[in-house]
N, C-alpha and C positions, 0 to 999 in steps of 0.2 A: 637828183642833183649829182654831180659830176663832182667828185675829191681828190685833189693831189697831196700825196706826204711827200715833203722836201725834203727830210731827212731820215731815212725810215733803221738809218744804221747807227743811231743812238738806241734802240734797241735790239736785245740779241736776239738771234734768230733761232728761237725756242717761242717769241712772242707769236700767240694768233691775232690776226685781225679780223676776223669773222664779225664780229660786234661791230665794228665799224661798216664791213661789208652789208650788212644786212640794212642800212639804214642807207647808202648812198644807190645811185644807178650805176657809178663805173670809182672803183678808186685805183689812181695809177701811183705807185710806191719808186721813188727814188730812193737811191741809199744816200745820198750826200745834191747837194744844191749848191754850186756858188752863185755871184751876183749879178751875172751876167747872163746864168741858165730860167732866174727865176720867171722873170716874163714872161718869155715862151712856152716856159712848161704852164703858164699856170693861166693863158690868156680865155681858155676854155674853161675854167675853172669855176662855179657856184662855189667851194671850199676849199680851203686852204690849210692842211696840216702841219705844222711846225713845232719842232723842239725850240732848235738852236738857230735855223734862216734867220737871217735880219730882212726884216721888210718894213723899208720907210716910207714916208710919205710919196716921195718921190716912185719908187714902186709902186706902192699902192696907187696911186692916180692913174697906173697907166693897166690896172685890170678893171675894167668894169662891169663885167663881169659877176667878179666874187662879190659873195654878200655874207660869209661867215670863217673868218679865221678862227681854226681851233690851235689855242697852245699845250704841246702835249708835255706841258709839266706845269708848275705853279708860279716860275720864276717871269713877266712879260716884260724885262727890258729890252728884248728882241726885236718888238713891234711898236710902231710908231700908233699909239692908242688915239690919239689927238685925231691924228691924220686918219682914218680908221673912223672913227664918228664922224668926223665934217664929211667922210665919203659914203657915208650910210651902210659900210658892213661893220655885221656886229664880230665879239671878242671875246673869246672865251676862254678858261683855265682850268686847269684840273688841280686838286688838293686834297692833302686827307687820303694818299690811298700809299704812303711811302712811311708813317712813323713808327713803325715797327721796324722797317729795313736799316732804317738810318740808328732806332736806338738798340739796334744790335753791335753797328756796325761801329755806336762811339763805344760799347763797352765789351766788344772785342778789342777793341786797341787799348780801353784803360786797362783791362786786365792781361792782356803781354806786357803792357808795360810798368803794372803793379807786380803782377804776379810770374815775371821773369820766363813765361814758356819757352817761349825758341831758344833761349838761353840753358835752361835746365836739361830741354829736352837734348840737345846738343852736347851737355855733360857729359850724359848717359853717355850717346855716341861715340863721345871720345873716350868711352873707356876710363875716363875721370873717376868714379863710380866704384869700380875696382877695386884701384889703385889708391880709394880712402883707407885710413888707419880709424876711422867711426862709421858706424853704421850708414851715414849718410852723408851727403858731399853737399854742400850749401849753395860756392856759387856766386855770383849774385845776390844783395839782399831783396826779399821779398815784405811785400808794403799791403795792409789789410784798403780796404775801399771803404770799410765798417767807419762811422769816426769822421771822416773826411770830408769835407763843404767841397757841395758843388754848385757852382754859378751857371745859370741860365738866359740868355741874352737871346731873346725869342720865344716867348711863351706860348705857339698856336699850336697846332697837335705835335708837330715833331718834340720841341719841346716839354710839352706834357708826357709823351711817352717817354723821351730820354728820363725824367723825371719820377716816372712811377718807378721804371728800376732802379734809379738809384735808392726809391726810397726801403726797397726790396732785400738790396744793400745796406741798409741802415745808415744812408750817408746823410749829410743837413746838405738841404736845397735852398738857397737864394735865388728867388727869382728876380732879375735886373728888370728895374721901371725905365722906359723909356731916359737914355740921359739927357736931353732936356726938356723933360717934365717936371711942370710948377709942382703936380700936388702928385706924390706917391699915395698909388692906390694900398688897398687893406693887407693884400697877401703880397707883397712887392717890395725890394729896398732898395736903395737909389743904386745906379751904375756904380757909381766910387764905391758902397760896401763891396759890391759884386769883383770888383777887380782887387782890391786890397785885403780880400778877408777868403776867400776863395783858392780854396788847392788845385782845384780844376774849372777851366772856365770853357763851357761848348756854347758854341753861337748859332743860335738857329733863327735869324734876322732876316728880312730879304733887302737885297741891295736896293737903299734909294740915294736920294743926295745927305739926309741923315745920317745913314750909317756907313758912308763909303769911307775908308781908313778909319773906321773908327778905332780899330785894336792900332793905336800909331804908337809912339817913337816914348810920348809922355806915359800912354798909359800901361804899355808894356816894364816900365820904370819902375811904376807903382803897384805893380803883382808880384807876388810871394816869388822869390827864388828858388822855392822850390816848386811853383805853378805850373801847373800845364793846360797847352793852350789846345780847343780842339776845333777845327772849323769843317763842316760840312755843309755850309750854308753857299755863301757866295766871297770869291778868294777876292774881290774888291773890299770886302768888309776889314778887311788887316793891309799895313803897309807894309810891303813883301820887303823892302832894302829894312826898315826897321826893326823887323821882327828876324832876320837875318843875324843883324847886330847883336840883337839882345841875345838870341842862341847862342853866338861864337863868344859872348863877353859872359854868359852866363846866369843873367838876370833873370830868364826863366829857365827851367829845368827843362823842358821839352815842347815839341809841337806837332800834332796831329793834323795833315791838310787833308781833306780830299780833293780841296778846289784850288784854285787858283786865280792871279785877275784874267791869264789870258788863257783858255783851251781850246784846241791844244796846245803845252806850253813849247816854246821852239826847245833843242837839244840843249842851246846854251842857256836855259833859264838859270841863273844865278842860286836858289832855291836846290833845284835837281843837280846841281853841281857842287855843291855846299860842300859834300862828303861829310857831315857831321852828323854824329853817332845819337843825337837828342833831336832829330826834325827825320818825322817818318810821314812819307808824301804819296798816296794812292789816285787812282785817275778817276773820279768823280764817281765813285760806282756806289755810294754807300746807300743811295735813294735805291739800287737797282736789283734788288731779289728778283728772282723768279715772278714771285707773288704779287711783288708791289709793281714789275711792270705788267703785267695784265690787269692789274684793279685798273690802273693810269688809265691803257685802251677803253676797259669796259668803262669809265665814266667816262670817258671824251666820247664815246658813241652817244650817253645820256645826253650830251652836250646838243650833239646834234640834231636829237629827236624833238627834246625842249624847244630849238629855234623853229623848225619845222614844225612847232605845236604853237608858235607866238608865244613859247616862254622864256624868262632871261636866266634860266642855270647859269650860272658861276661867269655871268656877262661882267666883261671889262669896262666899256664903253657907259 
């Protein structure tokens, strides 16, 4: 079978693809797709590789061809899944191979910005250091993680691993129950403790019509002023002008993005132009170790072998 990757420059080019090679007859790698390239690249196509393509209905009817979309991440509001079963190719996702990357990458940022590094280390630099009349030059105050509640809003691996370190840390973990759910399960308490009782709240959710703005205007209102918020999930999940607000008025103490709603965000996104000193914003790299993009490839090659064997691995459809 015959593989095209539409977008082969969401990953860095340290990634191998041999695992995928080994299972298809030909795979032809684009770095980037827009919407008017996809048809033609892909009308010869058995498979279809995709991070970030959008391929809707309207596409999809016009390869008949392809009989297997692989999505080469977890997130599938990319691909019209509907349109995708009434057209008889199957759909597939990968998951489970980034939650170590991601809960490194929320507690690298909580601890710069608990435990003041770029700031201290920078002291030093300046010669600060010296120039004390006590043994030591302070700074900045520095804030333990020990003690501290941390809120969870997405409990599937990412969240579980952000979770075991905290617990490493000695922090208390609230895990948020779905907020509208009738019966809170055993180990779960309702969204409102999770926003109102929570020093830190990380979102590891996937965007649906459920959770899109969920972090809005009210409930950024009702988190601890000294809360910090941390998304590495999907940047629909928070209302960007509100949570804005709440930074420049102070209602929350800070915000860690790696996401955003739109990527990439244009120059003038309101966010990246903010210039304030409590909202620190990375370009969606936190899922993207070395290690976690290679797991990604090696299980989207399982993907493949499964359809090819008449199995439904990690099928959408």
């Amino acid at each position: 079978m015959r593989a095209v990757f539409l977008d082969k420059n969401t990953f860095s080019s340290a990634i191998e693809f041999s695992a995928i090679k080994q299972q298809v007859s030909q795979l032809v790698c684009y770095e980037n797709t827009s919407a008017t390239e996809i048809i033609p690249r892909c009308l010869d196509a058995d498979i279809i590789i995709t991070n970030k393509v959008l391929l809707t209905a309207e596409i999809l009817s016009s390869l008949p061809k392809v009989k297997l979309i692989c999505i080469s991440a977890t997130g599938y509001n990319n691909v019209d899944i509907k349109a995708a079963s009434h057209l008889n190719i199957a759909v597939t996702n990968v998951s489970g191979y980034a939650g170590q990357a991601v809960a490194q990458y929320v507690f690298a940022q909580l601890l710069e910005y608990y435990q003041q590094t770029s700031h201290q280390n920078n002291n030093t630099e300046q010669g600060l250091w010296s120039k004390s009349d006590a043994f030591c030059y302070h700074g900045n105050s520095i804030s333990e993680l020990a003690g501290k509640t941390l809120g969870i809003v997405g409990y599937g691996s990412l969240g579980k691993a952000v979770t075991a370190i905290a617990q490493a840390f000695n922090m208390k973990v609230l895990i948020s129950e779905r907020p509208t759910a009738s019966v809170i399960r055993a180990d779960r308490v309702t969204f409102d403790q999770v926003i109102e009782q929570a020093d830190i709240i990380s979102l590891h959710c996937p965007q649906t019509a459920e959770t899109e703005n969920l972090i809005n205007a009210d409930v950024l209102s009702r988190m601890k002023n000294t809360a910090v918020l941390v998304n590495t999930a999907r940047g629909a999940l928070i209302d960007e002008p509100a949570l804005l607000n709440a930074l420049k008025s102070k209602e929350i103490a800070c915000a860690i993005l790696d996401v955003l709603t739109q990527e990439p965000p244009p120059a003038s996104h309101p966010l990246l132009n903010s210039n304030l000193a409590n909202l620190k914003i990375t370009a969606h790299i936190a899922w993207a170790s070395i290690e976690a993009q290679q797991r990604l490839i090696n299980l989207l090659s399982q993907n493949i072998i499964a359809f090819e064997q008449g199995k439904e691995l990690n099928r959408l459809d």
